[in-house]
N, CA, C and O atoms as a Tinker XYZ file with bonds, in Angstrom:
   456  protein
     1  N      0.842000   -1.174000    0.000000    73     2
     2  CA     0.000000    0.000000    0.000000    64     1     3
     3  C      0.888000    1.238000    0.000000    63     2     4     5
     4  O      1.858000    1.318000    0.753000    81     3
     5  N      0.489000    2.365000   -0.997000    73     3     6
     6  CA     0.886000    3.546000   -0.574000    64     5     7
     7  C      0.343000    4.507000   -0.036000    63     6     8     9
     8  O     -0.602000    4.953000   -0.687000    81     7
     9  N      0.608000    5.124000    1.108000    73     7    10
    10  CA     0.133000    5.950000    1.513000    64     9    11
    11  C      0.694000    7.501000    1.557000    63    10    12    13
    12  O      1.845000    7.806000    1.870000    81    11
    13  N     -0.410000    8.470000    1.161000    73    11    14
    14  CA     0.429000   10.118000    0.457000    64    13    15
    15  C     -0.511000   11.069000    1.677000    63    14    16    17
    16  O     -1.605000   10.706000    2.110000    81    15
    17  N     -0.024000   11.928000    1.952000    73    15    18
    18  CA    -0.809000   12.811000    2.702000    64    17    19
    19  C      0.031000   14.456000    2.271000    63    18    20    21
    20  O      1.205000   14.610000    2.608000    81    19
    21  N     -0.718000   15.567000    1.527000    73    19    22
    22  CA    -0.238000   16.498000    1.386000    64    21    23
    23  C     -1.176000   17.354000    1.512000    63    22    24    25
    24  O     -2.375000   17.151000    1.324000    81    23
    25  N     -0.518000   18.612000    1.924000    73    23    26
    26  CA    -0.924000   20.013000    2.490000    64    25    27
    27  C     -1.200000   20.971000    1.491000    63    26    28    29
    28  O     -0.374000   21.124000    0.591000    81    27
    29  N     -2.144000   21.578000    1.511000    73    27    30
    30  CA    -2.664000   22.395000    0.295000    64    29    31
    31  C     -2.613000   23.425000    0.973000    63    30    32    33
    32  O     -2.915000   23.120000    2.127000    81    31
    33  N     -2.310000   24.888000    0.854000    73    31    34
    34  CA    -2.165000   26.322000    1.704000    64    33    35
    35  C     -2.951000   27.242000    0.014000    63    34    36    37
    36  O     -2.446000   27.743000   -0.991000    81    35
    37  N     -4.295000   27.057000    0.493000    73    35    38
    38  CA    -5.004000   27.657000   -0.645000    64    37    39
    39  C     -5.255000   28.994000   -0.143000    63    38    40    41
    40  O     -5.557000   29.369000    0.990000    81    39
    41  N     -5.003000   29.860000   -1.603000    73    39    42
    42  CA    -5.402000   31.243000   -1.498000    64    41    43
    43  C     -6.882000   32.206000   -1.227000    63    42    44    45
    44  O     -7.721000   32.339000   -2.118000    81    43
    45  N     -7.029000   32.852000    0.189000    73    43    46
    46  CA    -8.039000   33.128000    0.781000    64    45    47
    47  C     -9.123000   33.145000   -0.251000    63    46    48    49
    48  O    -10.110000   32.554000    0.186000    81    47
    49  N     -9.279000   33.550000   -1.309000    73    47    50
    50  CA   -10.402000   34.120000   -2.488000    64    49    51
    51  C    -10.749000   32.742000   -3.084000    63    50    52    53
    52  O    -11.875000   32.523000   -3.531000    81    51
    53  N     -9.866000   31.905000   -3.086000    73    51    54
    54  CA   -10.439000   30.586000   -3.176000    64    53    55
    55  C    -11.012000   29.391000   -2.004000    63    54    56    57
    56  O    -12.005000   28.672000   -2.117000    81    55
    57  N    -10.480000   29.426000   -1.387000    73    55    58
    58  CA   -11.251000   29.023000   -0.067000    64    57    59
    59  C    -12.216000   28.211000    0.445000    63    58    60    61
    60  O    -12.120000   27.180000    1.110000    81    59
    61  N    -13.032000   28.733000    0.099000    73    59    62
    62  CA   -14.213000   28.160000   -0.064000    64    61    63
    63  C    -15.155000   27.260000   -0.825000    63    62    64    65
    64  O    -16.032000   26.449000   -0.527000    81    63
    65  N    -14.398000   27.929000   -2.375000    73    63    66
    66  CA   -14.503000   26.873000   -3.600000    64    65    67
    67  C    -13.943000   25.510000   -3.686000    63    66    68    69
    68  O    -14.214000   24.690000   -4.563000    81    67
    69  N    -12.942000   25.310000   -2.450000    73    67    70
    70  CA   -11.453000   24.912000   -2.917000    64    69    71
    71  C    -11.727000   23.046000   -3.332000    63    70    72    73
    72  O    -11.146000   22.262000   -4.082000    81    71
    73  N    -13.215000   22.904000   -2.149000    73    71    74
    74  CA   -13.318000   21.318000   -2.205000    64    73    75
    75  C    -14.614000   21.579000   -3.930000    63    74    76    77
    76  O    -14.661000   20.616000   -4.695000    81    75
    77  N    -15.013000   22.165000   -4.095000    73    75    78
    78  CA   -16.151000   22.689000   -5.545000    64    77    79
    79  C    -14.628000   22.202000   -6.848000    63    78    80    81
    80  O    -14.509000   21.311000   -7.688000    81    79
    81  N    -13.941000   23.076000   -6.491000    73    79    82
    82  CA   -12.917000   23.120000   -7.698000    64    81    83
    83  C    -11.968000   21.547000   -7.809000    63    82    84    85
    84  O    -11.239000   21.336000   -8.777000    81    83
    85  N    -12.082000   20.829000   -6.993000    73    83    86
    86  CA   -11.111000   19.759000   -7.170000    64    85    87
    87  C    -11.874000   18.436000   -6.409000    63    86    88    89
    88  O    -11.434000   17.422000   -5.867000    81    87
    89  N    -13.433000   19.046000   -6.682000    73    87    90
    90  CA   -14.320000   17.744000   -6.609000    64    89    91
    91  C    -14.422000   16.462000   -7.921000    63    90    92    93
    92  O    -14.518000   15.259000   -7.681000    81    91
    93  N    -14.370000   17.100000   -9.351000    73    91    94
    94  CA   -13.978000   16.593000  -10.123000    64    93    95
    95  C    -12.900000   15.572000  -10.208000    63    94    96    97
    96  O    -12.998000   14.504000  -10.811000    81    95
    97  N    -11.713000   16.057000   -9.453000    73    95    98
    98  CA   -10.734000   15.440000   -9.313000    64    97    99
    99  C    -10.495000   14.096000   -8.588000    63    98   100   101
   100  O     -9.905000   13.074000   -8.940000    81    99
   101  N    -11.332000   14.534000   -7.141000    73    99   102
   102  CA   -11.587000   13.770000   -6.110000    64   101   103
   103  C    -12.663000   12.329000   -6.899000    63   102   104   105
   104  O    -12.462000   11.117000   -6.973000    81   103
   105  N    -13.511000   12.988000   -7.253000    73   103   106
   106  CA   -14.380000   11.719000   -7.489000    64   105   107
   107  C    -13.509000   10.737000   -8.964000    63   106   108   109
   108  O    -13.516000    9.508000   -8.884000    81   107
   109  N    -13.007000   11.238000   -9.871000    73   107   110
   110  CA   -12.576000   10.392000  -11.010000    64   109   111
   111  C    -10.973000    9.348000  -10.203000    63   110   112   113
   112  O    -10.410000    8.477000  -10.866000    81   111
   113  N    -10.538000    9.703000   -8.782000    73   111   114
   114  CA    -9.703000    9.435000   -8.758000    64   113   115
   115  C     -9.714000    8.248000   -7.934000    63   114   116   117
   116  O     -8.890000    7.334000   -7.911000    81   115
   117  N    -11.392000    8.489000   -6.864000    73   115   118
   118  CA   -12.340000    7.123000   -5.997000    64   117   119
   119  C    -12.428000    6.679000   -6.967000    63   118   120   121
   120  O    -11.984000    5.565000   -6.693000    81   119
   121  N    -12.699000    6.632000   -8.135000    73   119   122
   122  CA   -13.066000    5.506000   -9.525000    64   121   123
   123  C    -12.152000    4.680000   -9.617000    63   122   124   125
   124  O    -12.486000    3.501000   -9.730000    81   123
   125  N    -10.776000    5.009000   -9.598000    73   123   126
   126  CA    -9.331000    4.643000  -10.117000    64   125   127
   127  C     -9.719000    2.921000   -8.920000    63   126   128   129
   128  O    -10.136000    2.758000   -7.773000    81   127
   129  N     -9.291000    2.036000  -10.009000    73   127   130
   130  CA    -9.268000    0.619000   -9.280000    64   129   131
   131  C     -8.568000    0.058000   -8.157000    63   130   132   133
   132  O     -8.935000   -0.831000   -7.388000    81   131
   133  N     -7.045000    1.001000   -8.199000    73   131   134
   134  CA    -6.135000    1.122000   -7.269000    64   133   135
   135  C     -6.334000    1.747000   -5.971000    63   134   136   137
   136  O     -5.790000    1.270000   -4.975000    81   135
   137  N     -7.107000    2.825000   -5.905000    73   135   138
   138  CA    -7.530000    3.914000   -5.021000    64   137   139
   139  C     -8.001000    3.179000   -3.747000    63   138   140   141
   140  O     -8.832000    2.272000   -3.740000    81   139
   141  N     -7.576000    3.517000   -3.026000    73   139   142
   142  CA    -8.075000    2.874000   -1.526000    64   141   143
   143  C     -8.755000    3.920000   -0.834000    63   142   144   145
   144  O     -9.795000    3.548000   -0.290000    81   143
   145  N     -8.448000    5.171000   -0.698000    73   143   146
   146  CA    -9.198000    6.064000   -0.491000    64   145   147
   147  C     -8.404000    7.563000   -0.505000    63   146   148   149
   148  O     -7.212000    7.748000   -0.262000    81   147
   149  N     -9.268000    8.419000   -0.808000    73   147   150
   150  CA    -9.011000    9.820000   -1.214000    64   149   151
   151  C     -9.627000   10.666000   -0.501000    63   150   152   153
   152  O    -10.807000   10.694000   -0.850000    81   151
   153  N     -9.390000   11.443000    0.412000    73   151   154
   154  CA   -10.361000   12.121000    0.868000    64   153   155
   155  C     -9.553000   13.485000    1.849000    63   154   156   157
   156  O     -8.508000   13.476000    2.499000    81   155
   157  N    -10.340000   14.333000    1.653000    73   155   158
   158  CA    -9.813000   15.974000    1.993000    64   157   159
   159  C    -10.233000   16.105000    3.216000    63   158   160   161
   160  O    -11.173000   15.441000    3.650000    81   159
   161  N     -9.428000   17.188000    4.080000    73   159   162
   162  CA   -10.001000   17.901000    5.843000    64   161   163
   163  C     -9.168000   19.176000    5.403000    63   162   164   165
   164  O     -8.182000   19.477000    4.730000    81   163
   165  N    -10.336000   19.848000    6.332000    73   163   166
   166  CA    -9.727000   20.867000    6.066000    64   165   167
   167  C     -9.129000   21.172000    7.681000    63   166   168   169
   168  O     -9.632000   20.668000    8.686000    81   167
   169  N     -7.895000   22.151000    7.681000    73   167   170
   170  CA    -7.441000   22.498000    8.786000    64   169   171
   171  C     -8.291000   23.400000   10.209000    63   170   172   173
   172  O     -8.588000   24.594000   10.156000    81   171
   173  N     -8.522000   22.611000   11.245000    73   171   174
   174  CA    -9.676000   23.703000   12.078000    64   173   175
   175  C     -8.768000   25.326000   12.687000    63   174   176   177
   176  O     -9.192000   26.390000   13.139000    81   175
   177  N     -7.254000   24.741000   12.374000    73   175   178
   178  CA    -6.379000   26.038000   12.771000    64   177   179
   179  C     -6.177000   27.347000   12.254000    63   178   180   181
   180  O     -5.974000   28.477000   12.699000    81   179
   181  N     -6.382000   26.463000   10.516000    73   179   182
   182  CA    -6.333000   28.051000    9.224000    64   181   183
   183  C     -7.154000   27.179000    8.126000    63   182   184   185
   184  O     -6.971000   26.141000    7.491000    81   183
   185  N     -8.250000   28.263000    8.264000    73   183   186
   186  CA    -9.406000   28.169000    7.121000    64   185   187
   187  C     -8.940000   27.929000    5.256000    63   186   188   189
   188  O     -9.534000   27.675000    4.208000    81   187
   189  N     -7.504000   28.203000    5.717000    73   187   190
   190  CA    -7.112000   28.356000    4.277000    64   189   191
   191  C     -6.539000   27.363000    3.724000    63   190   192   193
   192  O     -6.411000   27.322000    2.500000    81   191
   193  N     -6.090000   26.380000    4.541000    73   191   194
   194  CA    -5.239000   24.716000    4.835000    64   193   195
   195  C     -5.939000   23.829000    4.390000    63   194   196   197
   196  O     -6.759000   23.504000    5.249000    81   195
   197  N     -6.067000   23.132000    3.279000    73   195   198
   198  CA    -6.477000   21.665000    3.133000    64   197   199
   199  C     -5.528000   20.630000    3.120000    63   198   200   201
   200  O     -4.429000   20.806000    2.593000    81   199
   201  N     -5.973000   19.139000    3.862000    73   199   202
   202  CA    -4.643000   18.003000    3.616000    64   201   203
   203  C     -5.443000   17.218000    3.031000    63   202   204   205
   204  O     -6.664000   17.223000    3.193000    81   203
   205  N     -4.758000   16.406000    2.231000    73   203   206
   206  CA    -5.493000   15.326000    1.186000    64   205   207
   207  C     -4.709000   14.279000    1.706000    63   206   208   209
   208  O     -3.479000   14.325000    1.709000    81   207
   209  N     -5.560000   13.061000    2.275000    73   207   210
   210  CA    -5.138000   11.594000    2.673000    64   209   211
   211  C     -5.597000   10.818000    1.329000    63   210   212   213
   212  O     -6.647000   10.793000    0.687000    81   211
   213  N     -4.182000   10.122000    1.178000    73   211   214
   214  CA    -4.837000    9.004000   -0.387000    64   213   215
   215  C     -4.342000    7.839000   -0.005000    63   214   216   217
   216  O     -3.691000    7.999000    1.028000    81   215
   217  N     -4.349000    6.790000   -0.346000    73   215   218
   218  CA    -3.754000    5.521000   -0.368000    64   217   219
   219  C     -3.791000    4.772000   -1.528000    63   218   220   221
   220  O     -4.938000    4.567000   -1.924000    81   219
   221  N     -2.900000    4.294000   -2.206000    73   219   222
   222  CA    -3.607000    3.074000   -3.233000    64   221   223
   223  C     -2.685000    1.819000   -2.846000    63   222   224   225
   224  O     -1.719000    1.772000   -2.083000    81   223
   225  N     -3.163000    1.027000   -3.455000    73   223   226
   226  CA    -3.670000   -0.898000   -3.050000    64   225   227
   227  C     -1.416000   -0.529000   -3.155000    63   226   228   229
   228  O     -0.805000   -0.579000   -2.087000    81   227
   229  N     -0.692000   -0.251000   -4.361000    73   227   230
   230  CA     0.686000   -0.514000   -4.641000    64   229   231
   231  C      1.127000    0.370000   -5.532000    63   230   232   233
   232  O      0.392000    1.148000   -6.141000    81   231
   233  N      2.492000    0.286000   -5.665000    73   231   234
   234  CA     3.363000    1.047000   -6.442000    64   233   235
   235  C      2.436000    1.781000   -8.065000    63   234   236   237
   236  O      2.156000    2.942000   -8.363000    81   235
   237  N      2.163000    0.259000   -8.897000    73   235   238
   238  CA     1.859000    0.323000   -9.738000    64   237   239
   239  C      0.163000    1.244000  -10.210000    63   238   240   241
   240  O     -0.245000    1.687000  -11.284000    81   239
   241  N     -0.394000    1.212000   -8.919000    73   239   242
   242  CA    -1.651000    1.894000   -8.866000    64   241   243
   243  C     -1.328000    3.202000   -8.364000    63   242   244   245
   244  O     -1.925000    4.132000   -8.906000    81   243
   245  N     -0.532000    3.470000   -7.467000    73   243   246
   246  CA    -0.110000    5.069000   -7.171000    64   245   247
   247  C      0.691000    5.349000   -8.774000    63   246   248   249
   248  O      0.544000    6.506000   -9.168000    81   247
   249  N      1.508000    4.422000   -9.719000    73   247   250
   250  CA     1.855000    5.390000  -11.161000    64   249   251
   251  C      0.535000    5.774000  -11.597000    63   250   252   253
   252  O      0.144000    6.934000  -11.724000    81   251
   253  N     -0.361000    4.348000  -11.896000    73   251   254
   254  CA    -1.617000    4.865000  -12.791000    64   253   255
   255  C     -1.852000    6.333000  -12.611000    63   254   256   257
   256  O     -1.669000    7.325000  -13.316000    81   255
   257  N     -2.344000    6.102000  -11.357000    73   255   258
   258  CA    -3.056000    7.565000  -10.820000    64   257   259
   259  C     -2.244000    8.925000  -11.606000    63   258   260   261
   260  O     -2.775000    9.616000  -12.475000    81   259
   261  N     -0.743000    9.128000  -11.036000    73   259   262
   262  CA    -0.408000   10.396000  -11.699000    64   261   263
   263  C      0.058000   10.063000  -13.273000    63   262   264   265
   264  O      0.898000   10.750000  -13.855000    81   263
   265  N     -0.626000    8.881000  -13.894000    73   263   266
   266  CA    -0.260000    9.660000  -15.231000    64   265   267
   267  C     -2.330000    9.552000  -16.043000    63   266   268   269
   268  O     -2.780000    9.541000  -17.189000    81   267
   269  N     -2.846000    9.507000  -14.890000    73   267   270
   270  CA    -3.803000    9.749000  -15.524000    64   269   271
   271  C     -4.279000   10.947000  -15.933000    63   270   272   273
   272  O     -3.565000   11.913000  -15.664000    81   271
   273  N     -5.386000   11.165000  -16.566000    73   271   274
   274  CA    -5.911000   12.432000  -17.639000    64   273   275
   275  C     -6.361000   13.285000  -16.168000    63   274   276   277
   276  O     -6.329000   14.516000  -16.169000    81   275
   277  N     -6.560000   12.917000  -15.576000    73   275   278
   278  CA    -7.536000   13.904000  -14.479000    64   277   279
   279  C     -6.853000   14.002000  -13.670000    63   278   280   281
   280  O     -7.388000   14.814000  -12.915000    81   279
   281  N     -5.547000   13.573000  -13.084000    73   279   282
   282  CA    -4.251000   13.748000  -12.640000    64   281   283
   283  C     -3.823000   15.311000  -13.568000    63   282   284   285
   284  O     -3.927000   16.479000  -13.194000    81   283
   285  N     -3.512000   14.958000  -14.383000    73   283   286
   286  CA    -2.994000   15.830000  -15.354000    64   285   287
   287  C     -3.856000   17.230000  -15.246000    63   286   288   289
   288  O     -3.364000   18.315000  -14.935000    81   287
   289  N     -5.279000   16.984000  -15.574000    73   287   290
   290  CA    -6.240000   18.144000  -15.591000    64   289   291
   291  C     -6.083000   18.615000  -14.522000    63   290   292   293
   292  O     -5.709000   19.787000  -14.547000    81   291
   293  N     -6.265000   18.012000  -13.212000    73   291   294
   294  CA    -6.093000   18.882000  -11.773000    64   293   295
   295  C     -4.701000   19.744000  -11.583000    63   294   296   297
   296  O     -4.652000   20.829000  -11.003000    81   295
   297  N     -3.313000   18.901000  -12.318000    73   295   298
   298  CA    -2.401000   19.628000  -11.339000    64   297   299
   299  C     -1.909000   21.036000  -12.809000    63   298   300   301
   300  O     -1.042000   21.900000  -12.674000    81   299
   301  N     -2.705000   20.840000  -13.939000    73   299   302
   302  CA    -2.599000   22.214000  -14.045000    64   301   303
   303  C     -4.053000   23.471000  -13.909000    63   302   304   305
   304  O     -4.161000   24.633000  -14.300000    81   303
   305  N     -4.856000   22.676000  -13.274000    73   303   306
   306  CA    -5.992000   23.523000  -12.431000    64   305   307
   307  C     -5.650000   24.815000  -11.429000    63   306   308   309
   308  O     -5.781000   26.033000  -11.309000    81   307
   309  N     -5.074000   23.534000  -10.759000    73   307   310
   310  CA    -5.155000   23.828000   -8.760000    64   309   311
   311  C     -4.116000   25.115000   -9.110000    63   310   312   313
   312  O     -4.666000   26.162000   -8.769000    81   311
   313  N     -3.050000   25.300000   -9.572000    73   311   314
   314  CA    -2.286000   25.934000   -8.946000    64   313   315
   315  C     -2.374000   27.610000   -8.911000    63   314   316   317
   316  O     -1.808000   28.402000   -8.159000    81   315
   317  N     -3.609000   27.912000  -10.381000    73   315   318
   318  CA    -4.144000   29.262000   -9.362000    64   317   319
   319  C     -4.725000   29.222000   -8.567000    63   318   320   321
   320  O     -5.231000   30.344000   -8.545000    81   319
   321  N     -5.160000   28.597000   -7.628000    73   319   322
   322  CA    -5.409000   28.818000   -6.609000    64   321   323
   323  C     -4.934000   28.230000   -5.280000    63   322   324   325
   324  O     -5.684000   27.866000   -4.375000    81   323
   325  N     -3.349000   28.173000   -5.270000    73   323   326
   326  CA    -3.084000   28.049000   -4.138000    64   325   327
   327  C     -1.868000   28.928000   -4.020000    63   326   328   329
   328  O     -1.420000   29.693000   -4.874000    81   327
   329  N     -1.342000   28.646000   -2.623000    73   327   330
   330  CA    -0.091000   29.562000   -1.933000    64   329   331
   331  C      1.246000   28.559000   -2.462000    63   330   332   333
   332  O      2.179000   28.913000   -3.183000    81   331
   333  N      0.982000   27.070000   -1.794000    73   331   334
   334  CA     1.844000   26.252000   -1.434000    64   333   335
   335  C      1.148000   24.818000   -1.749000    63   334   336   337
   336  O     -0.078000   24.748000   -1.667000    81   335
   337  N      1.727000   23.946000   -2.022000    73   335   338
   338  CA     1.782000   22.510000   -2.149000    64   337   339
   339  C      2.797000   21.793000   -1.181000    63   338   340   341
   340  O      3.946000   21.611000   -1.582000    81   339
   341  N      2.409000   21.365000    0.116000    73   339   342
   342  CA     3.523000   20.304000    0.289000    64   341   343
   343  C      3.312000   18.955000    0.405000    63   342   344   345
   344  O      2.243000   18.709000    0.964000    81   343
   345  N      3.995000   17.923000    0.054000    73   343   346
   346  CA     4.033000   16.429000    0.241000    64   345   347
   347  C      4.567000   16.451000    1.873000    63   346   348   349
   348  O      5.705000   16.690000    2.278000    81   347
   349  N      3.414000   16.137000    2.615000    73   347   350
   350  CA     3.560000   15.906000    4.020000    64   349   351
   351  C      4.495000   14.476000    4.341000    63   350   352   353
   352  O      5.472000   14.451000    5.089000    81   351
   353  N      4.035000   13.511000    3.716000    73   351   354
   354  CA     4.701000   12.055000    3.704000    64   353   355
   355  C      4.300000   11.008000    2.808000    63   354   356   357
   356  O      3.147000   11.004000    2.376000    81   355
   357  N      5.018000   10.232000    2.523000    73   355   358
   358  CA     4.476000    8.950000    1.645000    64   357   359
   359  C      5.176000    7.706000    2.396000    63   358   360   361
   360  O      6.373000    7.669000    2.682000    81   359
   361  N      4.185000    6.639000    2.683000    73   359   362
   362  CA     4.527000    5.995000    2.563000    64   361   363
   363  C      4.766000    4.801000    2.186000    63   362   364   365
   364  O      4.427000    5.011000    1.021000    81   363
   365  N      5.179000    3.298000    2.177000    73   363   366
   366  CA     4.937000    2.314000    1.752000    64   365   367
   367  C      5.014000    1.422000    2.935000    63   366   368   369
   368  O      5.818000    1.302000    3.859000    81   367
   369  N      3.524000    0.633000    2.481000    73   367   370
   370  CA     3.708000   -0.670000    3.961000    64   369   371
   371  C      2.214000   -1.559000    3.458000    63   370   372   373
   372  O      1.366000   -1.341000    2.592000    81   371
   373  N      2.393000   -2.553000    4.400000    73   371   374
   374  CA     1.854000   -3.939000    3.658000    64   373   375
   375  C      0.927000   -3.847000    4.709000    63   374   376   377
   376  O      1.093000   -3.795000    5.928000    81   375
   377  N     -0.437000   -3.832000    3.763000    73   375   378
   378  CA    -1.699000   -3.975000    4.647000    64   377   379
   379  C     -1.709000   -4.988000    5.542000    63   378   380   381
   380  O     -1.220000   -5.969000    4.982000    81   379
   381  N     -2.043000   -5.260000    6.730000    73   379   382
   382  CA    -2.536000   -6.382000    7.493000    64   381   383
   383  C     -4.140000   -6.561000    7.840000    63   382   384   385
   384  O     -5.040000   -5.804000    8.202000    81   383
   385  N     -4.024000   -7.895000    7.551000    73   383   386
   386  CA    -5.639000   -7.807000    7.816000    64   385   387
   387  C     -6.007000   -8.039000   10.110000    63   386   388   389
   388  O     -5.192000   -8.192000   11.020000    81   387
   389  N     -6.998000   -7.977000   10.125000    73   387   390
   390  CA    -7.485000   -8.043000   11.021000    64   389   391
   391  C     -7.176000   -9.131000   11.991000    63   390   392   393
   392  O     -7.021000   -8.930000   13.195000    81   391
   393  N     -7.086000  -10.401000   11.355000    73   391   394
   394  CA    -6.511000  -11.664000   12.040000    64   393   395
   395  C     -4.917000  -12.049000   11.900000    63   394   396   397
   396  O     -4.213000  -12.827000   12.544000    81   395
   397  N     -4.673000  -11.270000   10.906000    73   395   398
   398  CA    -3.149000  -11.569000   10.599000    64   397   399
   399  C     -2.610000  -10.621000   12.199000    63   398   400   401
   400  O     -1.938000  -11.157000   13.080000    81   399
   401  N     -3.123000   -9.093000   12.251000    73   399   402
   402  CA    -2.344000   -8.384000   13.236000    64   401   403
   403  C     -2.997000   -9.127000   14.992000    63   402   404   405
   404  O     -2.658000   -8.845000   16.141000    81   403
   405  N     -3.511000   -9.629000   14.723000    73   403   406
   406  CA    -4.108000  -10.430000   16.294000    64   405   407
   407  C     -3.418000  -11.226000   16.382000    63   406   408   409
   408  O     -2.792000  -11.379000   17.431000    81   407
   409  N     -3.224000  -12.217000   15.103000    73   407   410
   410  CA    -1.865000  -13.613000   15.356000    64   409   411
   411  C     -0.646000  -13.098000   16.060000    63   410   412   413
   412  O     -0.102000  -13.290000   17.147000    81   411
   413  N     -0.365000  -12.082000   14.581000    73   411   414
   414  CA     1.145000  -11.430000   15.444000    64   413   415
   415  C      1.324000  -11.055000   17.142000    63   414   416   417
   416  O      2.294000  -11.315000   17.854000    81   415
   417  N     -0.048000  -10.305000   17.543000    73   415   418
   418  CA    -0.142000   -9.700000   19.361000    64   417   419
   419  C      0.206000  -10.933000   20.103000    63   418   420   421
   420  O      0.987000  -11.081000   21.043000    81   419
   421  N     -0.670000  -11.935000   19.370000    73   419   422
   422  CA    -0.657000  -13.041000   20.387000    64   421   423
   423  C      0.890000  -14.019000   20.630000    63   422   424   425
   424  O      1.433000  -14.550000   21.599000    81   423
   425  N      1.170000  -13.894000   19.248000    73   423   426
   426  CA     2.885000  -14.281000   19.290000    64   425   427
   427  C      3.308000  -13.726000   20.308000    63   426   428   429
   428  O      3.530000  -14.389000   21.321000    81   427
   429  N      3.473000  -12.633000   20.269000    73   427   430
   430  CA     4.795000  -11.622000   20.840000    64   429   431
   431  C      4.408000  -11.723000   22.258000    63   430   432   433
   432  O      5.329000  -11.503000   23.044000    81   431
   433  N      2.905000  -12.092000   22.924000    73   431   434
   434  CA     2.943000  -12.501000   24.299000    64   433   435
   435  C      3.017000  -13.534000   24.724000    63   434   436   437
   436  O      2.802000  -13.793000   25.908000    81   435
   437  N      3.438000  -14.618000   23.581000    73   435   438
   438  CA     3.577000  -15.961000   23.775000    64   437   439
   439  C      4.920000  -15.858000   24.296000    63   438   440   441
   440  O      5.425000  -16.497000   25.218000    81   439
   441  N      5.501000  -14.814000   23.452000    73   439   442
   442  CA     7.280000  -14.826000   23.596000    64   441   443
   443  C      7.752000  -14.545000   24.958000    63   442   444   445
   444  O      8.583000  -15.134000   25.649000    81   443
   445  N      6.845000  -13.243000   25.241000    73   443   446
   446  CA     7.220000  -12.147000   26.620000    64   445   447
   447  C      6.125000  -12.632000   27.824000    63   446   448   449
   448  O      5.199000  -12.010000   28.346000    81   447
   449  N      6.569000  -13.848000   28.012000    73   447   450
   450  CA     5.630000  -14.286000   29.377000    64   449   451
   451  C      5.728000  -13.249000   30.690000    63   450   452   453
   452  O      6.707000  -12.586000   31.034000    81   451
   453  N      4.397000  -13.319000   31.315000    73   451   454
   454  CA     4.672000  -12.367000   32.684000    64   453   455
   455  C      4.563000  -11.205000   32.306000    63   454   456
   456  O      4.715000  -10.280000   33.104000    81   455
């Protein structure tokens, strides 16, 4: 899985529009087969702050994504209307399911008796 989380520092006059203007974006990108999830907050500190949490399934589904058409259309959209773009973090790590991470707990107190 990859996981991306970046900071949007959008310009006050846009603001408000900001989730209107890159709803397009948002929804063609939940379509994407890879997409695990996409989804915007906005900052409760500065009205002007959006972070975008994404994930997809692997490597090969995070390329799809940026060489897709609506990839493309957004990132020459967005940028009148923002201050700043930053890539907060990415990372890579291997989903666990639900019983896989309980096996593991139960190991490790099998190990560390007492």
């Amino acid at each position: 899985m990859i996981f991306i989380t970046v900071k949007f520092k959008v310009r006050p006059e846009y603001a408000e529009d900001w989730l209107t203007l890159v709803d397009p974006f948002t929804q063609a990108t939940r379509k994407e087969p890879g997409n695990l999830w996409f989804d915007w907050s906005r900052s409760v500190d500065d009205p002007n702050e959006f972070v975008l949490v994404e994930a997809f399934r692997d490597g090969p589904a995070g390329e799809q994504h940026v060489k897709s058409d609506h990839f493309q259309t957004a990132m020459k959209a967005m940028p009148v209307a923002l201050v700043e773009r930053r890539r907060s973090s990415t990372s890579r790590s291997r989903v666990t399911t639900g019983r896989e991470w309980a096996s593991s707990r139960c190991r490790r107190a099998v190990d560390r008796p007492g």
